[in-house]
C-alpha positions, -999 to 999 in steps of 0.1 A, spaced: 119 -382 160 139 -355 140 137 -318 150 98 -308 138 92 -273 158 108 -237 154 106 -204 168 125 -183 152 135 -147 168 151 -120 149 143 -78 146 152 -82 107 125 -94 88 141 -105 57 161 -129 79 130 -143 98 112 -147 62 142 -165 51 148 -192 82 107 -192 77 111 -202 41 139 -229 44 128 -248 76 92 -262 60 115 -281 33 129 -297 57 95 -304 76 103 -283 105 70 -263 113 84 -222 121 67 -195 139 84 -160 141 93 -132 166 106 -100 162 128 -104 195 132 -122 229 102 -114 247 77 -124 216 99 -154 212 92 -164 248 57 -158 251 57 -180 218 72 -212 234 53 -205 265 22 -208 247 37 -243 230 72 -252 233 96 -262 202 119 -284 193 145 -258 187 150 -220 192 168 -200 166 179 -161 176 199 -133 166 223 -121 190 216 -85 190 177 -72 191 164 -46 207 143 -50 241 156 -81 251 181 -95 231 199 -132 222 219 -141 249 192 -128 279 168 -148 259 192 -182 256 199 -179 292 163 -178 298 152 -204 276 179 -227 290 165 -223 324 128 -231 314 135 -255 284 170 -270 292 170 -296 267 159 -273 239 186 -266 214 192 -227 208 211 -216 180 224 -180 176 228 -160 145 257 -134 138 276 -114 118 310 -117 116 317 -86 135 300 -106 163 313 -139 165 333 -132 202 293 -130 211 287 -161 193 310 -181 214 300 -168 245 271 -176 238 278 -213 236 297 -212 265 259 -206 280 250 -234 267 237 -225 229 240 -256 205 259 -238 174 254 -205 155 249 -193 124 271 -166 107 249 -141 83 245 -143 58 239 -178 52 225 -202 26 206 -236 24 234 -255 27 250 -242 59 210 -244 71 208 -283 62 244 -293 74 232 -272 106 198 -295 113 216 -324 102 239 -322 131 208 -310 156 190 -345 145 218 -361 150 223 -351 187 186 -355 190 190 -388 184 217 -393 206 200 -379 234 167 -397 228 192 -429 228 209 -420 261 177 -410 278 166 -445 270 193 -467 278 191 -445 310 156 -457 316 161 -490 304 190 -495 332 168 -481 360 140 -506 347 166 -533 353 177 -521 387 142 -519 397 136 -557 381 165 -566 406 150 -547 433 121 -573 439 126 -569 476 114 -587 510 128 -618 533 89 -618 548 76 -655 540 51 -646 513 72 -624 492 97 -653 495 71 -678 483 70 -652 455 107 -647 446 112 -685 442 82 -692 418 102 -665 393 137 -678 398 117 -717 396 99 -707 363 122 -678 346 140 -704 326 107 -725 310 87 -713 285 51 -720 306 27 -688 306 29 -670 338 -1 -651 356 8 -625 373 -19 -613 405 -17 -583 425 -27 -551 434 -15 -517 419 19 -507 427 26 -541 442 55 -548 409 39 -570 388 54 -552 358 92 -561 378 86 -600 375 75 -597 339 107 -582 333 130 -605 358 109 -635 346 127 -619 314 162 -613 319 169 -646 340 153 -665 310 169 -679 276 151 -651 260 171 -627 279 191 -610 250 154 -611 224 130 -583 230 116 -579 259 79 -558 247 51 -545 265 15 -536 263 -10 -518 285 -48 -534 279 -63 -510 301 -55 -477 277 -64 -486 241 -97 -497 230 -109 -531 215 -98 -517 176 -68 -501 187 -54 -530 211 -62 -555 183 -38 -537 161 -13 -527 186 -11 -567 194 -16 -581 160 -8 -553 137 -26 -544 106 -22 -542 71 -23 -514 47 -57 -501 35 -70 -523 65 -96 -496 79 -99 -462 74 -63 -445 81 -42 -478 80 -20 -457 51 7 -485 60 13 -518 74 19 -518 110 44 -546 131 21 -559 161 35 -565 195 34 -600 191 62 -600 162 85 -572 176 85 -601 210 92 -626 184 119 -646 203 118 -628 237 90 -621 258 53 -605 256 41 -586 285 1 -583 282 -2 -554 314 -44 -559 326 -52 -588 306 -85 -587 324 -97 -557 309 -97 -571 273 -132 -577 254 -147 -609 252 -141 -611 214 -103 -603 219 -100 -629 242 -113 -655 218 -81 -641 196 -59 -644 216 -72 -682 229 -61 -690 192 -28 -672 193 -16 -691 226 -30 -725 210 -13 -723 183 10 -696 180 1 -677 147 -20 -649 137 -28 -629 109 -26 -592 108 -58 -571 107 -69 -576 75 -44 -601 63 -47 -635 51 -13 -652 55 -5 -665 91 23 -653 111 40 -678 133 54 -665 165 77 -679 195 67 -654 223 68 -663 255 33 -647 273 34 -626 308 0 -613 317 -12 -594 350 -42 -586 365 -50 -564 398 -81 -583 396 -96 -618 409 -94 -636 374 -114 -667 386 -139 -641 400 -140 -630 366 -145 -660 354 -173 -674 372 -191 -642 370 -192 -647 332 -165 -618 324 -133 -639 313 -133 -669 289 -124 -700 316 -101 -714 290 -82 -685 281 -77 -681 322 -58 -716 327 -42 -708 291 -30 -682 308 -25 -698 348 1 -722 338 23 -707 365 8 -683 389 27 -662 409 11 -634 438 22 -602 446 14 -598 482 2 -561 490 26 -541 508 1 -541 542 8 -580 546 47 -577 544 49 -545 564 84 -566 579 98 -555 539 96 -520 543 130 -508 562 147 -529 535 129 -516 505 132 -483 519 171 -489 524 178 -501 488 157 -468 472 174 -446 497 204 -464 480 197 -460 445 180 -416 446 209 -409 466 231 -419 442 218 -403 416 219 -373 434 250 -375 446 239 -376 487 241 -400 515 204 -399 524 201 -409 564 169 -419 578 160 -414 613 143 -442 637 112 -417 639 111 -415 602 116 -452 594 87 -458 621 62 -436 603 68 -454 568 70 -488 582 31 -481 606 17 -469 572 -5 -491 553 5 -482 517 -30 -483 497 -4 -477 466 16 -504 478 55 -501 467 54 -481 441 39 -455 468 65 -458 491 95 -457 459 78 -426 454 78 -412 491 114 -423 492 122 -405 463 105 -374 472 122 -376 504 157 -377 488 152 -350 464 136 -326 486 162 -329 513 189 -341 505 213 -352 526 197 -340 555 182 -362 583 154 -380 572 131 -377 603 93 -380 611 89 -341 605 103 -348 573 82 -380 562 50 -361 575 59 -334 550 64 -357 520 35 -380 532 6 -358 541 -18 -389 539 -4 -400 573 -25 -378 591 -55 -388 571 -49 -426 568 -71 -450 591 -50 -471 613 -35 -504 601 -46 -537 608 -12 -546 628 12 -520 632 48 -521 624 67 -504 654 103 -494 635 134 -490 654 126 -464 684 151 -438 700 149 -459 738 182 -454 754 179 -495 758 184 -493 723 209 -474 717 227 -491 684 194 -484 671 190 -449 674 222 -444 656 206 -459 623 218 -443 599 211 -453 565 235 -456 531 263 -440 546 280 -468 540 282 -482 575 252 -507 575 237 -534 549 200 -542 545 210 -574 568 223 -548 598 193 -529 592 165 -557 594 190 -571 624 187 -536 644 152 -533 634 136 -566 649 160 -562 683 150 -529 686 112 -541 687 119 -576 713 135 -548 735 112 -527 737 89 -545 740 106 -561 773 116 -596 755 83 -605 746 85 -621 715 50 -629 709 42 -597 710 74 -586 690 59 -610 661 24 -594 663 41 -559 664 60 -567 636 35 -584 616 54 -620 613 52 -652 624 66 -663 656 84 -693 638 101 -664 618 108 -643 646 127 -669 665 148 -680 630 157 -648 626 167 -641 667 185 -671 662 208 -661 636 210 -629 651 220 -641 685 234 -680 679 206 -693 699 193 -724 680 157 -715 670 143 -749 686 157 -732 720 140 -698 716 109 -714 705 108 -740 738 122 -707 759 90 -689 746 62 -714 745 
């Protein structure tokens, strides 16, 4: 969106009547202030799009207030108006970090050339800040993480069904990723390079999600002043995402039953049908067949939809995931900070005995908190307790994870040291279990239970570890 807000500050009221007379043609909503401190208290109240000041004002004048509204508002462009006698202020000023100036007196024209280049790098930044998000979306897609047996199961009914068209079902609790497959089921499709679009069922209502999926055209309903694109042709040729597909209305789901039988539609208050390829995606945090057979979801829509189902286990049955998920967000927020976060064995054993009631996107977020409120410095229990108050609250777990301890049996262990560079997820997971069979005096039944696996995988994994064969271990064991 182009630059709609301005405060304007200046002690010359002719000049703030001016700037307030040219900005509305451009559609660019003004308030005034007759110097810094007004203009501050004005974008405290509501911030703006862009701040335009005169360098010298009496009380607090242009460059205190730039280097103020730069700390609050950093993205906010600030321009700076001067006479010529002032212009060494002017380019100080930018050196501050103001946008441009504007040398009085000026006209329209040097007023419009100004905004054109402020939409311009509005735009640019708006693109940036996009792409930005776009490529952490894909990292995250590629960071559907876990060798535990169910997440496994998991991981090879996307990579089996990514390159089909079939309708996939996505079920899970909150936080567990389902929006990561949707968007892997994406990119390692054929669709990959069409539109990959989204929509949350949950947060419109009946007459709004109708038109967000459908669209509508002009004249419609009340306030339809134009036709609107649905979701279903901007994913024309890539792939539809329908986020909570349970919590859509009974006469919605009848609409949609057409749309996936025969894959056209008309818009809200069309006539002519609108063929579509779109390739469907839906999740659900609830039991759909429940649904079902309680008389809340159509039974045809739900094996429309269950062509291929694929479960999210919760992060409390895959508690053997954590140390790697943790290691690969460590990863990723300490590059973007530019540290080498190190986690501690006491830390890593508070996260991994946790039981996650928000599932991984709780523990992303602990991990990022972690990283950006210390830094590069050791990431110990005293530190986790301090980002994750709800350890001291939470009700034990069902079967503990017991992370790598300090035990001077275990030395290699204690040395963990995360993303420095000296240890891959593999070396992590490998110090991890061995720390647990050792300290827990070889016992590997009780290594499995502690670390909430199967025996079976306990013994494949000792085994590649230590070159045992795994039928050996097992017949040691039983």
């Amino acid at each position: 969106m182009p630059i709609a807000t301005a405060v304007i500050a200046d002690d010359e009221i002719l000049n703030r009547e001016l700037l307030a007379e040219m900005l509305p043609r451009f559609d660019i909503a003004v308030r005034t202030a007759k110097d810094g401190v007004h203009a501050l208290k004005a974008l405290e109240a509501e911030p703006a799009d862009l701040l335009i000041t005169d360098i010298r004002m009496p009380g607090m004048g242009g460059l205190k207030l730039l280097l103020k509204a730069k700390e609050k508002w950093p993205e906010m462009p600030v321009v700076m108006m001067t006479a010529f006698a002032s212009v060494e202020s002017a380019v100080e000023s930018m050196r501050q970090g103001a946008y441009d100036y504007l040398m009085k007196p000026f006209g329209v024209e040097q007023v419009e050339a100004l905004l054109l280049r402020l939409n311009e790098r509005h735009a640019l930044v708006r693109e940036v800040r996009t792409l930005k998000a776009e490529a952490r979306e894909r990292h995250q897609a590629r960071g559907l993480l876990g060798s535990s047996v169910l997440m496994q199961q998991a991981l090879e009914t996307i990579a089996r069904s990514a390159r089909s068209n079939a309708t996939v079902l996505v079920g899970g609790e909150s936080g567990t990723g389902k929006e990561l497959v949707a968007r892997a089921l994406h990119e390692q499709s054929p669709r990959a390079g069409g539109p990959f679009i989204k929509v949350n069922c949950a947060a419109l209502t009946e007459t709004l999600l109708t038109s967000e999926l459908f669209g509508h055209e002009k004249g419609s309903f009340t306030g339809a002043s134009e036709q609107h694109v649905g979701r279903f042709e901007l994913a024309n040729g890539g792939t539809l995402l329908l986020d909570e597909i349970s919590e859509i209305s009974a006469e919605l789901q009848a609409k949609l039953l057409r749309v996936l039988e025969e894959r056209e539609f008309e818009r809200v208050g069309g006539s002519k049908p609108i063929s579509v390829d779109v390739r469907i995606v839906a999740t659900t945090n609830r039991d759909l067949l429940g649904e079902v057979k309680r008389g809340r979801f159509r039974e045809d829509l739900y094996y429309r939809l269950n062509v291929i189902p694929v479960r999210l286990p919760a992060l409390r049955e895959r508690r053997e995931d954590v140390p790697t998920i943790v290691a690969h967000y460590l990863a990723l927020f300490g590059k973007e900070l530019g540290v080498k976060p190190q986690l501690a064995p006491d830390g890593l054993e508070l996260l991994a005995s946790y039981g996650w009631p928000g599932n991984v996107r709780e523990l992303v977020n602990i991990v990022e908190r972690l990283v950006v409120l210390n830094g590069a410095e050791p990431l110990d229990a005293a530190a986790v307790r301090r980002c994750l108050p709800e350890l001291g609250r939470a009700a034990p777990t069902a079967a503990p994870v017991t992370a790598v301890t300090a035990a001077p049996a275990a030395a290699e262990a204690a040395n963990l040291a995360l993303l420095g560079g000296e240890l891959t997820m593999d070396d992590l997971e490998r110090r991890h279990i061995l720390a647990t069979v050792e300290r827990l005096g070889g016992n590997r039944q009780a290594a499995a239970d502690s670390l909430g696996i199967s025996r079976r995988t306990l013994f494949d994994k000792l085994a590649r570890y230590q070159g045992v064969p795994a039928a050996v271990g097992a017949a040691d064991e039983s």
